[in-house]
C-alpha positions as CSV (number, residue, x, y, z in Angstrom):
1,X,13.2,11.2,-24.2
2,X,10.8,8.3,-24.6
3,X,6.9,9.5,-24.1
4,X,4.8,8.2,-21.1
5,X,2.7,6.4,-23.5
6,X,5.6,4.6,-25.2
7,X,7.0,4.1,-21.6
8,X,3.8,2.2,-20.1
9,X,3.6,0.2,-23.4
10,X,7.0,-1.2,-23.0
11,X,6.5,-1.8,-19.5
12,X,3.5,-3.5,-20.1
13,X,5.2,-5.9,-22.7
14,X,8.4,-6.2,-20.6
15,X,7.0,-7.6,-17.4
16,X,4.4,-10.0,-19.8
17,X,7.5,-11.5,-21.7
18,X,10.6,-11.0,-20.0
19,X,9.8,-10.8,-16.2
20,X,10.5,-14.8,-15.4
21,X,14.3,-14.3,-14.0
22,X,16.0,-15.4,-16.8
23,X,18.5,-13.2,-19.2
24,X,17.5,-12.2,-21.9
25,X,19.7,-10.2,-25.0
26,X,19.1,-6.5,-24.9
27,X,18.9,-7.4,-28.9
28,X,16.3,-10.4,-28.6
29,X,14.7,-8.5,-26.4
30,X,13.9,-5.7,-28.4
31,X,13.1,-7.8,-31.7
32,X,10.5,-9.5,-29.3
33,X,8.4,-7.0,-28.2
34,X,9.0,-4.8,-31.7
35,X,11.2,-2.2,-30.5
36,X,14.4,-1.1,-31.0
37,X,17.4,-1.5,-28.5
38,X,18.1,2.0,-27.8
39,X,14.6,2.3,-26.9
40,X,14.7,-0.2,-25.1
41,X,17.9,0.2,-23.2
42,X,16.4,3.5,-22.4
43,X,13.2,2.8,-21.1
44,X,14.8,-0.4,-18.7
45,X,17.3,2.7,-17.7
46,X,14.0,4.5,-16.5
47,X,12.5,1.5,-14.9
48,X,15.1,1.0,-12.7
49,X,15.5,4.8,-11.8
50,X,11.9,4.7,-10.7
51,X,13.0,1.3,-8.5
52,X,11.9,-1.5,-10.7
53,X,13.3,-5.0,-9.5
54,X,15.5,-4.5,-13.1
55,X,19.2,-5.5,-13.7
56,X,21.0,-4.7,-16.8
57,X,24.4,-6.1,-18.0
58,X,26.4,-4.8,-20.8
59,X,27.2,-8.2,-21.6
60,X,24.0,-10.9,-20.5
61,X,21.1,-8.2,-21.4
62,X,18.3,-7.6,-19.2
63,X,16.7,-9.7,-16.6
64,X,13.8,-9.3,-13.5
65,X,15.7,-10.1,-10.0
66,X,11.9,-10.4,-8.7
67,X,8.8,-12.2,-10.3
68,X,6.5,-8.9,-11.5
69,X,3.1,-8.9,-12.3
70,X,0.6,-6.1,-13.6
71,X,-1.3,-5.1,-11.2
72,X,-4.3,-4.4,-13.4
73,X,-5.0,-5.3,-17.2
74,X,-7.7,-6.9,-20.0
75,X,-9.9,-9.4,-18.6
76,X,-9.7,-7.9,-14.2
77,X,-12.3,-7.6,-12.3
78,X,-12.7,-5.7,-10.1
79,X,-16.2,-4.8,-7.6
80,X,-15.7,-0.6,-9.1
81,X,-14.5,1.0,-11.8
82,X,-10.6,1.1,-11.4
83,X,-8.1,3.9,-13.0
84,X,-5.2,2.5,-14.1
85,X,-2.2,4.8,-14.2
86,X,1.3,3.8,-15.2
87,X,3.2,7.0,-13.3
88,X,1.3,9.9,-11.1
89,X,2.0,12.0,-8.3
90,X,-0.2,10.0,-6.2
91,X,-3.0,8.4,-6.4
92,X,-5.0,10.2,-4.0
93,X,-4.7,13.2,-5.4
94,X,-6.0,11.8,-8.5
95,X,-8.9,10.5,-6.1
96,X,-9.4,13.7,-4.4
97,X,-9.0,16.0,-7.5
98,X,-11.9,13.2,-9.2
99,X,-13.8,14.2,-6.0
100,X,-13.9,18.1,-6.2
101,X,-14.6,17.9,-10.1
102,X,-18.2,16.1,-8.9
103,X,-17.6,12.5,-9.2
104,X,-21.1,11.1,-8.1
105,X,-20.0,6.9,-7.9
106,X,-17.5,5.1,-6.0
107,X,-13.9,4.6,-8.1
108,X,-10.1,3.7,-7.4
109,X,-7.0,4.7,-9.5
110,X,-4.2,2.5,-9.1
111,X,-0.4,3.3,-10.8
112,X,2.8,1.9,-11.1
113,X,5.0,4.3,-9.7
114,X,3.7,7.5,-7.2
115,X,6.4,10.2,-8.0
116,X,5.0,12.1,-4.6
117,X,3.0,8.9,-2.8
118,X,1.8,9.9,0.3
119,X,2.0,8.3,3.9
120,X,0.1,9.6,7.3
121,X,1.5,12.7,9.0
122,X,3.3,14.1,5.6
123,X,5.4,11.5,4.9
124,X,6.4,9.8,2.1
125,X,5.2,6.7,1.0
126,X,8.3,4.8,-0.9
127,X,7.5,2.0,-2.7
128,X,9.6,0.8,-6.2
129,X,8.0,0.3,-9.3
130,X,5.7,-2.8,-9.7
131,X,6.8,-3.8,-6.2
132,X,3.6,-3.0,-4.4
133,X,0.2,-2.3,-4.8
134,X,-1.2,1.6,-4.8
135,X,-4.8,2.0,-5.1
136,X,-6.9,5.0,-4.1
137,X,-10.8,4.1,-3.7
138,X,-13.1,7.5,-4.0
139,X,-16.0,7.4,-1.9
140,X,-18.2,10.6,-2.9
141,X,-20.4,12.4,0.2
142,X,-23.1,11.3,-1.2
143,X,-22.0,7.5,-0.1
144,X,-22.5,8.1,3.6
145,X,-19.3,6.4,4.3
146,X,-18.4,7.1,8.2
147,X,-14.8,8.8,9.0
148,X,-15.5,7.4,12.6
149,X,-12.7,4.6,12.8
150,X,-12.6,4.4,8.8
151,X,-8.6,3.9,9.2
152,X,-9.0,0.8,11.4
153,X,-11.7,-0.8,9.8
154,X,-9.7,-0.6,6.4
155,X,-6.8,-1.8,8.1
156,X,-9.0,-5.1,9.1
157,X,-10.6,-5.3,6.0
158,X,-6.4,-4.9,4.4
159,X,-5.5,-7.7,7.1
160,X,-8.2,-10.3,6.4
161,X,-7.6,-9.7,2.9
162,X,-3.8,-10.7,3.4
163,X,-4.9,-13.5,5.7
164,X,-7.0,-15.0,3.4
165,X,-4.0,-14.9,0.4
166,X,-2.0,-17.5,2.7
167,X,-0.3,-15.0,5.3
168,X,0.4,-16.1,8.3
169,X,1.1,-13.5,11.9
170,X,-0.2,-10.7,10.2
171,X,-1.1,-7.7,12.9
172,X,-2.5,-4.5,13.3
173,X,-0.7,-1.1,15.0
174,X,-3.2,1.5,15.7
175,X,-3.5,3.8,13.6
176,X,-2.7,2.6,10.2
177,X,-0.1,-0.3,9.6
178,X,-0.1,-3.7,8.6
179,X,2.6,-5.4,9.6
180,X,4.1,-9.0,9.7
181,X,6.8,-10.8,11.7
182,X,7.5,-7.3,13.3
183,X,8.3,-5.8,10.1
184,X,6.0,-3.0,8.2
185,X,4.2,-4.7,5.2
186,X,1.6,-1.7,4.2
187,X,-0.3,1.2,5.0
188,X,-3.6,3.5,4.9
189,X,-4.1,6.8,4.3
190,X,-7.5,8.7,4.9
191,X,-7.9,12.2,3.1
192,X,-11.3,13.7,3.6
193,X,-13.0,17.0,2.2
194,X,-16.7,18.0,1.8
195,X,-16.8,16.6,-1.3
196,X,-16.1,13.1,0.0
197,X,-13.3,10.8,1.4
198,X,-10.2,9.2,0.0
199,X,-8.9,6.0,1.5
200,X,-5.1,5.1,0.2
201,X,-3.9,1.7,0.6
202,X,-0.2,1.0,0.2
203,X,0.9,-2.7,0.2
204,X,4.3,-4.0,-0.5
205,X,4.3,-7.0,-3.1
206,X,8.0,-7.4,-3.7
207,X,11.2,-6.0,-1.7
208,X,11.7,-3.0,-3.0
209,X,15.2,-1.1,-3.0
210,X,13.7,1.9,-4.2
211,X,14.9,5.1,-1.6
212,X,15.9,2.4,1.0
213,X,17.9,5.2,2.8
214,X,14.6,6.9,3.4
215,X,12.5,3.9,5.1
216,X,12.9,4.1,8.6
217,X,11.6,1.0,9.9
218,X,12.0,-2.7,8.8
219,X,9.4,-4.1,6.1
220,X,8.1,-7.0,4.3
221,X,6.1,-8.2,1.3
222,X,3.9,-10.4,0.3
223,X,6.9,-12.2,-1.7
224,X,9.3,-12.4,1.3
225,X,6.5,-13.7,3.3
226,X,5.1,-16.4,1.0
227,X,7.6,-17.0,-1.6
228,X,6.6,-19.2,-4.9
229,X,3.2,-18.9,-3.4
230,X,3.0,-15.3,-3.5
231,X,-0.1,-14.4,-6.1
232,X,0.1,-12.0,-8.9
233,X,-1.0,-8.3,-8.1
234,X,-4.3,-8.1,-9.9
235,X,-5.4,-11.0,-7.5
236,X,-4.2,-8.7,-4.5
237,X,-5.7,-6.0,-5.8
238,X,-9.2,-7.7,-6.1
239,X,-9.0,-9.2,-2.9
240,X,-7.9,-5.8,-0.9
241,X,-11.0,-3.9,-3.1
242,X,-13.7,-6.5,-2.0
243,X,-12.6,-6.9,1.4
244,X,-13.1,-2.9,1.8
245,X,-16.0,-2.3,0.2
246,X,-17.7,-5.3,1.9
247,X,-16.4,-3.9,5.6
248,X,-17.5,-0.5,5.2
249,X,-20.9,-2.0,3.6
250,X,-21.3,-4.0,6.9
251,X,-23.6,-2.5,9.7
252,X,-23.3,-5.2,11.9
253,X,-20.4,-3.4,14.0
254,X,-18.6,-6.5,14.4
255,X,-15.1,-4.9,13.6
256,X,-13.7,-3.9,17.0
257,X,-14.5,-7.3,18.0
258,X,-12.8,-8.6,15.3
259,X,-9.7,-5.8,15.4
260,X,-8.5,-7.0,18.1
261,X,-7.5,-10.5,17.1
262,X,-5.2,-8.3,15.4
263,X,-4.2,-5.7,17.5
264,X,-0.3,-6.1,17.9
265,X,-0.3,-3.1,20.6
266,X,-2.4,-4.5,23.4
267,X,-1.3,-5.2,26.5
268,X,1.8,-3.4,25.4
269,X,3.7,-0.7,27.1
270,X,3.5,2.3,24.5
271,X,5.0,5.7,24.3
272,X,3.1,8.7,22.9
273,X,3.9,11.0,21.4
274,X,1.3,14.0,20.9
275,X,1.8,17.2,19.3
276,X,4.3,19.6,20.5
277,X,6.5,16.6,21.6
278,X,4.2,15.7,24.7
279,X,5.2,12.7,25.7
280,X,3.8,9.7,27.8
281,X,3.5,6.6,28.5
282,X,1.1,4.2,29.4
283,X,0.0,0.0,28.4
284,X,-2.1,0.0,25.5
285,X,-5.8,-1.7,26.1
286,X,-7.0,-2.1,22.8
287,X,-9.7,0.0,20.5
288,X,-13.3,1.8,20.9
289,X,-15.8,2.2,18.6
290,X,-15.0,5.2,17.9
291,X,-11.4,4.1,16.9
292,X,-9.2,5.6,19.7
293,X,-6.7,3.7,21.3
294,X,-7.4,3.4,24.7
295,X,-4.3,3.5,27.3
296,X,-3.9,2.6,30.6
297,X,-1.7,5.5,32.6
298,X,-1.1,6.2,36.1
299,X,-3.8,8.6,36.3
300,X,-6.3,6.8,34.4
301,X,-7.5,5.5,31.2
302,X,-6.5,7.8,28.5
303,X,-7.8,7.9,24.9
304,X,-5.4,8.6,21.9
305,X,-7.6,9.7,18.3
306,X,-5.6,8.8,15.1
307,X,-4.5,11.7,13.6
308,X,-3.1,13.7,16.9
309,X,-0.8,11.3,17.8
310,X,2.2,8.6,17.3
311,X,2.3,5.9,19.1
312,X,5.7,3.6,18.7
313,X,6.7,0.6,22.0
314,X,8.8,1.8,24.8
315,X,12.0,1.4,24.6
316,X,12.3,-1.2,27.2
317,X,9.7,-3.4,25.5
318,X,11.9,-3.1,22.0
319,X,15.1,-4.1,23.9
C-alpha cells in the first residue's frame, strides 16, 4: 500500500503534468514524474476510488476527463493561514478539534478528498476528489463572530463570490444552498462550541461522479456553468475566503438587503417540514435579521430558524 505522503506527492505531480485531457502512456507517465508504473498504476487506481475525474486504459494509459487544478500550493494567497490536507475525515473536524486544543487566530484547512465530509442535518457531503472546493475557516470565541444569521450571510458572501467569477442566475435557499439554474452547486455548514465556530463551505468545481447514487437532488459546478472560462481552484478558493471574511467584518447590516436579490424562495409557496414530521405550508416572504425565514400562513406570519426545520417547494410549484 502506497503511503499518504507518497500518495499526495503523486497527486500533486499528476494533475501539474498530466491533467490537460490528453493520453498519456502509463510508462511515459511514470518516467515523467520519476516513478515507477506500478506505483503509479496504483495510486491512479486510488484516485479514482476516491472519485477523481481519472480514466485508465490498459492500452492508451491514463488521462483527466475534467481540467483539475490544486486547490492550494507555493506562491497562494490567501487573507489567513490555510491547512492544506490531501485526505481527512473532514475538515471541520480538523477546524473544531484546532478549536478545543486553544487555537487563538482565525485559520481554514482545506483537503482533497473528506472521507466523512459533513452536510447540515447529518448528512453527508459527497464531493469526488479535486472536483470541488472544501475549506473549513476557524473563527476562535475570542473573534466575536455572531452565530445570529452566520449561515445566510456566508451563503451571500459564497454567492457574490461566485457572481463575481462570471456566474450568471446564481440564488440562495434558506438555510444553506447555493444553487444555479435550479440545480445545487454548494453548501454551508455551521458547527459551533464554546471554544468558537466552524463555518464549512462546500462548492462543486467539476461534475463529480463520486457516490452519485447517494445525491438526492440535481447539481452543478462551476465547470458546467462556465465552461473554458471556469478558473482554477486556488482562485476560487481566494475569492470564497475574502468574500467571508470581509462580510462577517462588515457592521454595516446591509446583508438582508442584499440576501434577498438572491433569495430563490420568496414569494414561493413552501412546505415545512419541522421536527417530528410537522408539516405546513405557507408562501415564503423572505429573511429577518435574525436569519429566519419568514412565512406567510393562513393563521399568520410564521418564522422558521435554521436548524429546526427543512424547507423544500410544494409540490404543485415543482410540477
Amino acid at each position: 500500500m502506497i503511503q499518504e505522503g507518497k500518495l499526495a506527492r503523486v497527486w500533486s505531480q499528476v494533475v501539474r503534468h498530466l491533467a490537460d485531457g490528453r493520453w498519456y502512456a502509463l510508462t511515459m507517465a511514470a518516467r515523467r514524474l520519476h516513478v515507477s508504473p506500478d506505483a503509479l498504476r496504483a495510486a491512479l487506481w486510488r484516485f479514482e476510488e476516491w472519485g477523481a475525474p481519472v480514466q485508465c486504459d490498459s492500452y492508451r494509459g491514463v488521462r483527466f476527463v475534467q481540467p483539475v487544478t490544486l486547490q492550494s500550493g507555493a506562491g497562494a494567497r490567501f487573507p489567513l493561514p490555510v491547512q492544506a490536507l490531501f485526505v481527512t475525515d473532514s475538515t471541520n473536524t480538523r477546524a473544531l478539534f484546532a478549536l478545543g486544543a486553544g487555537l487563538m487566530r482565525r485559520r481554514a484547512w482545506v483537503a482533497e478528498f473528506q472521507t466523512q465530509g459533513r452536510g447540515r442535518a447529518q448528512r453527508r457531503w459527497h464531493q469526488g476528489m479535486g472536483c470541488g472546493v472544501s475549506v473549513s475557516l476557524a473563527f476562535p470565541a475570542s473573534d466575536g463572530v455572531s452565530l445570529e444569521a452566520l449561515s445566510l450571510q456566508v451563503g451571500l458572501a459564497l454567492a457574490e463570490a461566485v457572481q463575481r467569477l462570471g456566474v450568471r442566475g446564481v440564488g440562495l435557499k434558506w438555510p444553506n444552498d447555493v444553487i444555479c439554474q435550479g440545480k445545487k452547486l454548494g453548501g454551508i455548514l455551521i458547527e459551533a462550541r464554546r471554544a468558537g465556530v466552524v463555518v464549512g463551505i462546500g462548492l462543486n468545481h467539476l461534475r463529480s461522479r463520486h457516490h452519485t447514487g447517494a445525491i438526492t437532488q440535481p447539481i452543478t459546478s462551476l465547470h458546467a456553468l462556465l465552461g473554458a472560462r471556469c478558473p482554477a481552484r486556488s482562485r476560487v478558493l481566494r475569492e470564497i475566503l475574502h468574500a467571508v471574511l470581509a462580510e462577517l467584518d462588515d457592521v454595516s447590516a446591509t446583508w438582508v438587503t442584499r440576501f434577498a436579490r438572491f433569495d430563490v424562495l420568496e414569494g414561493q409557496a413552501i412546505r415545512v417540514i419541522e421536527a417530528e414530521n410537522n408539516t405546513w405550508f405557507g408562501v415564503a416572504e423572505g429573511v429577518d435579521a435574525q436569519g429566519c425565514l419568514r412565512v406567510s400562513t393562513a393563521q399568520g406570519l410564521r418564522l422558521c430558524r435554521a436548524g429546526e426545520v427543512s424547507v423544500r417547494l410544494h409540490e404543485s410549484v415543482q410540477e
